[in-house]
N, C-alpha and C positions, 0 to 999 in steps of 0.2 A: 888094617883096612876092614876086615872082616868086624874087629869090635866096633869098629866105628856107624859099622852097616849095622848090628845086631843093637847097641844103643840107639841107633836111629827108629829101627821099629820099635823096639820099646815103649821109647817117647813119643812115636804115633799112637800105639795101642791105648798108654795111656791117656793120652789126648782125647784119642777116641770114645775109655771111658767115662772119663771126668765129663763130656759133654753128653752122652747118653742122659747120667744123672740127674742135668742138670733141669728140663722138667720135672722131675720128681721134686729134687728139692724146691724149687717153685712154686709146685700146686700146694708143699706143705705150712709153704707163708704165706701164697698170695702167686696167683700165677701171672702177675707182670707187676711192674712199679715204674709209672710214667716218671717221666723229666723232672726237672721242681716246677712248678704252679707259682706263679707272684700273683695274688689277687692286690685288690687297695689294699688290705690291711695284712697281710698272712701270707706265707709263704704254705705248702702242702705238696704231696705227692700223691696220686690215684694211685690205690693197689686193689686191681682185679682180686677177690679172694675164690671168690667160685665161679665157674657156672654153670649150664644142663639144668637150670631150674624153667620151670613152664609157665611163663607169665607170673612171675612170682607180684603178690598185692603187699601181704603187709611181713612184720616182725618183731620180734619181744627178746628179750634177752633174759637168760637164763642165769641163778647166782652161779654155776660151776663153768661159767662161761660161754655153755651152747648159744645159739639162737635158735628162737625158731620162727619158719617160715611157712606163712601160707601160697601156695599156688591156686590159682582161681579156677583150672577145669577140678579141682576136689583133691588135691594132696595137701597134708602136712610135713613138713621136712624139719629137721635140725641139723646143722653144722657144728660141728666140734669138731678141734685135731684138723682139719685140712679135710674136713669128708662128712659127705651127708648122708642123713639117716634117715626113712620114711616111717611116718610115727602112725600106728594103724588103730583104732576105735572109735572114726569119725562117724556123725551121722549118716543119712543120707542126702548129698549135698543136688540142688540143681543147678547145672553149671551150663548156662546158655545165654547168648547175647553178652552183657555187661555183669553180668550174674556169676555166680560162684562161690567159693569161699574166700571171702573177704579178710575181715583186722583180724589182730590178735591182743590180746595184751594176757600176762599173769597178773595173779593176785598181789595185794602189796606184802600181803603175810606168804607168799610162796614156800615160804621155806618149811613151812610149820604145816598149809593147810594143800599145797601142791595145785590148786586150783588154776587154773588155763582157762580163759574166753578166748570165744572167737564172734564173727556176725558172717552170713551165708545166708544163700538162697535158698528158698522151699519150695513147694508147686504142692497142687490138686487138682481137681478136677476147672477149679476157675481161674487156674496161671498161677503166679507167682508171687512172691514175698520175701521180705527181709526176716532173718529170727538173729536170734539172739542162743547161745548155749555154752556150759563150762561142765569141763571135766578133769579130775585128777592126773596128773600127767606122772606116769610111773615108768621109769625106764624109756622105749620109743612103743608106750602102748598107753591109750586116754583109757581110764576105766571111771565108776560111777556117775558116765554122761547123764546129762539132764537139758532138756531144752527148756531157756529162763522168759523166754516172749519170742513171739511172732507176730507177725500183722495180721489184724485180721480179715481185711481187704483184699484179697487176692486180683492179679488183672493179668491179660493177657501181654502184656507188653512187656521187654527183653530189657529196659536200659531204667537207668539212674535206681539202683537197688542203695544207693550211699557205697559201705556205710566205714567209718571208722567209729572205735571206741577210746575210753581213755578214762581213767582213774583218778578222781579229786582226791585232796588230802584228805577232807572228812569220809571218805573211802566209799562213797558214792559212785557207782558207775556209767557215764553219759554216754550214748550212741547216738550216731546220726542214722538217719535214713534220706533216699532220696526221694524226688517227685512220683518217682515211677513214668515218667515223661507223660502223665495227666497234670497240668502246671494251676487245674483249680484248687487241686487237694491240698495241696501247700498254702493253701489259708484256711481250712476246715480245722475246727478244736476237736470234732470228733473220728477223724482220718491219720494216722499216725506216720501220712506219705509227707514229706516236704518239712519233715521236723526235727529238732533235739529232743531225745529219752533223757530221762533220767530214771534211774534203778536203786535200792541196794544191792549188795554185793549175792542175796541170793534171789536176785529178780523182783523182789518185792515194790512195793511203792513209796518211796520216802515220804511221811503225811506232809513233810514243807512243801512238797512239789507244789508249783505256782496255780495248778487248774486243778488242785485234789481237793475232793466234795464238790466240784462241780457240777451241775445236773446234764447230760449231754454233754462233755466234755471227758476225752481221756486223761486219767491224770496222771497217767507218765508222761505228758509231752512238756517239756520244758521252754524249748520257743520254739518257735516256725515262721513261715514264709521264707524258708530256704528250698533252692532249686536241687541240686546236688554236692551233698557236702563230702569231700573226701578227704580233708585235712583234720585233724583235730589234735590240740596240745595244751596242757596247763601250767600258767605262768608262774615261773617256778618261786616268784616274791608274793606276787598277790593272788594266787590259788587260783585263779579266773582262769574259765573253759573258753578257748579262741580257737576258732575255726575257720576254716575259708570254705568257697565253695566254686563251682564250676557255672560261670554266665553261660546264655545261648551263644551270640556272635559279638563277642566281649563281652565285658560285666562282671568277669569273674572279682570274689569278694573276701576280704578277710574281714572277719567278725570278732567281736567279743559277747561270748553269748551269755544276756541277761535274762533271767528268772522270766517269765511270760512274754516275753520280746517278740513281737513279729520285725523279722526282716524281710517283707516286704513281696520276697515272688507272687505271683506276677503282676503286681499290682504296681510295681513301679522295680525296674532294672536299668543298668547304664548300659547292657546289651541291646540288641534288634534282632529282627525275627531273622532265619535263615537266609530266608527267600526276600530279606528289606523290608529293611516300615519298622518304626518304633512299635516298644510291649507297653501295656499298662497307661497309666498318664502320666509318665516321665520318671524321673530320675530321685523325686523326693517326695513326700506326701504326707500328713499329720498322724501321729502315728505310726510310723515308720521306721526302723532304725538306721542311720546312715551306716555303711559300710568303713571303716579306718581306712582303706585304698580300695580302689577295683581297677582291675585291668582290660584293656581293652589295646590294642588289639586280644584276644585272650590265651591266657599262657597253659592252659588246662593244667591248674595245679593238684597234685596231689600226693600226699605225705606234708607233714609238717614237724618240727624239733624247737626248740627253744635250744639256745647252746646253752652250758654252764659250768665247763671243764675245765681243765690246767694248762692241756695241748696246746689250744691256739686262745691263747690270753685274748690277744685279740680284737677276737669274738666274743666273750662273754657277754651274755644280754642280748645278742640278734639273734633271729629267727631264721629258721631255714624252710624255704618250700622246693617238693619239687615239681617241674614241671612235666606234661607229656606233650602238650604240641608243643610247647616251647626246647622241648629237648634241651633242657639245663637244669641247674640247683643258682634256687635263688636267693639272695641276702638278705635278711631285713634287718636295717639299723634302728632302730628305736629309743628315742627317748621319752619315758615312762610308757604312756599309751599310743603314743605318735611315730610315726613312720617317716623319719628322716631323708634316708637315701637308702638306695638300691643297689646290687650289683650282681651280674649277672657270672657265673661259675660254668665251669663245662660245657660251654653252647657247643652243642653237638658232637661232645668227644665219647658219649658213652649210648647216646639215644634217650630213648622217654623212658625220663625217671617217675618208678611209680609209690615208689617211701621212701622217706630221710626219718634217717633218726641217732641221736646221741647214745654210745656205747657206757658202758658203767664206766668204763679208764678214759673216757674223751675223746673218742674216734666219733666222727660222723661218720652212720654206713650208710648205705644206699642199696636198693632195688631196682632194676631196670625193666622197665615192661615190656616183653618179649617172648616169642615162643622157645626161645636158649637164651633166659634171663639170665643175669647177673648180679652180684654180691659185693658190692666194693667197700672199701673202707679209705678214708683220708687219713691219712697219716702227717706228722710236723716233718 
């Protein structure tokens, strides 16, 4: 009787610790793994991998497998192993309104030249600005920073800073910027609000750029009459820079952005003003580039992936956006430059998603926008 009592605690005690554990072991794969997922095409499971991240915006991935994450009141972080790490040599970032530190990407030569961008916010004495800056990422410390462009417009106003970047094959570097919520600037060739950059890799100016020798004209801007662009991705067959952007009260836009291309803000959107009443003189106009979809009601998209992995066969070839008011991850089926069908993923199982992006092994990760944001990864 006695052994039978003294086995009995035993097997509680150990019960008891195998389940202490078992958060630990958890946070070190992924601190939950939902049900299985059937969408149309693909079966998937959600795995929380972090969180305690602060409004996390964007992320890049690292060859030794880190990533790293920007948060927008002004941290860098990286995750590796089940644990993050705060990476310290940033500038001095302004982080107010809509504003902060923004995208990321590294260089395509990383491994060789350690190069790291990001795009954030500035200020002076006359507001604020989007810039542009990279630096050597050594260990969890940025050293030989260098700021590559800033605007030179400053304004007093809190919202639409853009910006995402993104890396062409020819190894040209594109950013966006947003209107700054002045919605004239986004048709000015000499205002760098409401537009696509384009760079080399050390900030310079590519002499192909579409408006270089221009007389009154900047000639980094690549196209414009964009309102707020937060998506941007290149197709991984035809090297082409596509980006979406955020409508007033719908309108929201996926683009394919061509060499001197005005799309159009304000001068013609499928959105309306807050407060009611159409923008512009309508929805199309000579000179204008039509949008490949726009959404309305509006889904406030932002991040964007191309898939093109092994994981979910699939998918190969659609797009992924994500949403913040729509609070989902969205599908985009494509055939060549046309947008098929749609399908809508995680409506409201994780909150506003604020990056999607393809891991080097074929995971979609995801960003949650939040103040205890989130890390997730899809898994087959």
């Amino acid at each position: 009787m006695r052994r039978g009592k003294r086995s009995l605690r035993i097997g509680i005690l150990l019960s008891i610790l195998v389940l202490s554990l078992v958060p630990a072991m958890i946070g070190a794969q992924g601190r939950s793994a939902s049900d299985r997922i059937t969408s149309d095409q693909a079966s998937f499971r959600l795995v929380q991998v972090t969180d305690g991240l602060r409004n996390p915006w964007g992320m890049a991935f690292l060859p030794d497998g880190g990533i790293l994450i920007t948060e927008r009141p002004g941290r860098l972080r990286i995750w590796q192993g089940g644990s993050l790490s705060t990476v310290s040599g940033l500038p001095e970032i302004y982080a107010s309104g809509q504003g902060g530190l923004l995208d990321i990407a590294v260089h395509p030569d990383f491994e060789k030249n350690r190069w790291v961008y990001f795009t954030y916010s500035v200020s002076d004495s006359g507001g604020s600005a989007t810039a542009l800056y990279r630096a050597r990422l050594e260990g969890t410390a940025l050293r030989g920073g260098e700021e590559l462009y800033r605007m030179t417009r400053f304004t007093g106003t809190r919202v639409h800073f853009g910006s995402r970047i993104a890396f062409a094959p020819d190894g040209s570097l594109y950013m966006s910027i947003g209107d700054r919520g002045d919605r004239s600037r986004a048709q000015r060739l000499d205002d760098a609000a409401g537009s696509t950059l384009r760079f080399n890799d050390d900030g310079s100016i590519p002499d192909d750029n579409p408006f270089a020798g221009r007389r009154g004209v900047l000639p980094e801007i690549y196209s414009y009459g964009h309102r707020n662009a937060q998506g941007m991705a290149v197709h991984p067959e035809t090297g082409r820079v596509w980006q979406h952007e955020h409508g007033p009260r719908g309108g929201d836009e996926v683009n394919i952005v061509k060499p001197g291309a005005n799309y159009g803000w304000p001068t013609v959107s499928f959105g309306e003003e807050y407060r009611g009443g159409s923008i512009g003189v309508g929805t199309e106009a000579p000179g204008i580039e039509a949008p490949l979809i726009h959404w309305t009601p509006s889904i406030a998209p932002s991040g964007m992936s191309f898939y093109t992995g092994d994981l979910f066969p699939e998918w190969k070839g659609d797009l992924f956006v994500g949403a913040l008011a729509g609070k989902h991850l969205r599908r985009l089926e494509l055939s060549g430059e046309r947008v098929i069908a749609q399908e809508i993923l995680l409506s409201d199982e994780i909150g506003r998603i604020r990056d999607v992006r393809q891991g080097p092994e074929g995971h979609l990760w995801i960003l949650t926008d939040a103040s205890n944001g989130g890390l997730y990864r899809l898994d087959p």
